[in-house]
C-alpha positions as CSV (number, residue, x, y, z in Angstrom):
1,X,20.4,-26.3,39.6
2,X,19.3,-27.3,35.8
3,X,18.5,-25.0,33.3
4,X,17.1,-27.6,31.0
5,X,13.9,-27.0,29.9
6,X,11.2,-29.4,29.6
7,X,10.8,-31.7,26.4
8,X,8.1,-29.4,24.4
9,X,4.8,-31.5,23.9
10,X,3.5,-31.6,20.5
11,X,0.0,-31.7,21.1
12,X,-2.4,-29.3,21.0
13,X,-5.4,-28.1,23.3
14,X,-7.6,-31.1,22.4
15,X,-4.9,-33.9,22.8
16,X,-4.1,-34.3,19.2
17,X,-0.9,-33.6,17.5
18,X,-0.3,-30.7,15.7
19,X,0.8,-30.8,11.9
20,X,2.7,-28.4,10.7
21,X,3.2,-29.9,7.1
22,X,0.8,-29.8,4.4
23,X,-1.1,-33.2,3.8
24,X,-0.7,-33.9,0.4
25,X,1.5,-36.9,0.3
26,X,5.1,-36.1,0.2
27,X,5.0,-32.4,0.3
28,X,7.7,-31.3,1.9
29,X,6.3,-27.4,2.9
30,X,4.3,-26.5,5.8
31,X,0.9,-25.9,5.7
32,X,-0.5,-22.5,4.5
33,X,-4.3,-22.9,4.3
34,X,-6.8,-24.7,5.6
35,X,-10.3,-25.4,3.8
36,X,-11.0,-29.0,4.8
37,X,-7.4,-30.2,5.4
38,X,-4.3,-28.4,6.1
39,X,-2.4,-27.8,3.1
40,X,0.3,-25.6,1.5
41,X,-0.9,-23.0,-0.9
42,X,0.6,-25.1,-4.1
43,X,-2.0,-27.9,-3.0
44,X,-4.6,-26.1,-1.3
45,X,-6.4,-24.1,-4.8
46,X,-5.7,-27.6,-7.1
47,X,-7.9,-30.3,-7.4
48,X,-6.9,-33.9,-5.0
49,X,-5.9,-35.7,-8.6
50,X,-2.9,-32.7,-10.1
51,X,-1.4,-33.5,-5.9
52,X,1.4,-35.7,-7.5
53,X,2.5,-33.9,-10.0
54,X,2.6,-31.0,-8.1
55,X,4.5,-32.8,-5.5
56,X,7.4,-34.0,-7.4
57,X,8.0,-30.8,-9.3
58,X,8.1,-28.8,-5.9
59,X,10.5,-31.8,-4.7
60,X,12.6,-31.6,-8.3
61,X,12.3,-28.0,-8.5
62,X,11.6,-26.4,-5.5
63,X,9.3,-23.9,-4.4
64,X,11.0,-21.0,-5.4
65,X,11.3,-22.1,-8.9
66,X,7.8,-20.6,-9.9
67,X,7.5,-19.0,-13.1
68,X,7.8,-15.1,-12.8
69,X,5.1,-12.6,-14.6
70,X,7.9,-10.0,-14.7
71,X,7.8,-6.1,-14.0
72,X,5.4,-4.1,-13.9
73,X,5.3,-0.9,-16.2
74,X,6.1,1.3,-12.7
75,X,9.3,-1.1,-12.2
76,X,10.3,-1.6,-16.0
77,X,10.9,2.2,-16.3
78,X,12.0,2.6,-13.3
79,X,15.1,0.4,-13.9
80,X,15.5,1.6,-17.2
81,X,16.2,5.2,-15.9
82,X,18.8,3.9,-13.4
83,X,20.3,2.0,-16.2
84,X,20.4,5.4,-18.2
85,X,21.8,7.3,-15.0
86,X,18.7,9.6,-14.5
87,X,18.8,11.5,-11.4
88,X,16.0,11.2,-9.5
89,X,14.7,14.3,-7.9
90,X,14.7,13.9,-4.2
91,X,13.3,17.1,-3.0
92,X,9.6,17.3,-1.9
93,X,7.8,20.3,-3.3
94,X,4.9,21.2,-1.1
C-alpha cells in the first residue's frame, strides 16, 4: 500500500496555469489584486512606468519596511498611561 499522494496539477479549471505571483517583473510577493492583471497591492494602485522602482526597493528593503504614520491619539494616550502606571479600571458599571 502507498500513501503517496498524487503530484498536485497546477492548472486551473480552464487548462491554464495558475499564478500566484504578482506580474510586475521581478516582484517577488504574491498577487493581491486583480484589475486587469494579477498584481500585489505595491503594483496594483501605481502606474506600469514607477513598477521598477517599486520592484527593487521591495527586493532591497522588503515589504515590511513601509513607512509607518504612527499612533493614533486613542493608542498615544493609551501607552502613555501604562508608561505612567495608571490603573485601568476593569469593572463594568451597568
Amino acid at each position: 500500500m502507498s500513501f503517496r499522494g498524487r503530484p498536485k496539477d497546477d492548472s486551473g479549471d480552464s487548462g491554464e496555469p495558475l499564478r500566484l505571483m504578482c506580474t510586475a517583473h521581478g516582484c517577488p510577493l504574491h498577487w493581491a489584486v486583480k484589475i486587469e492583471a494579477p498584481l500585489c497591492s505595491y503594483h496594483a494602485w501605481e502606474e506600469p512606468k514607477h513598477w521598477p522602482a517599486i520592484t527593487e526597493r521591495l527586493l532591497r528593503e522588503g515589504p515590511w519596511n513601509r513607512p509607518r504614520s504612527g499612533d493614533s491619539p486613542t493608542v498615544a494616550d493609551m501607552k502613555t498611561r501604562l508608561r505612567t502606571g495608571h490603573k485601568f479600571n476593569t469593572e463594568v458599571n451597568l
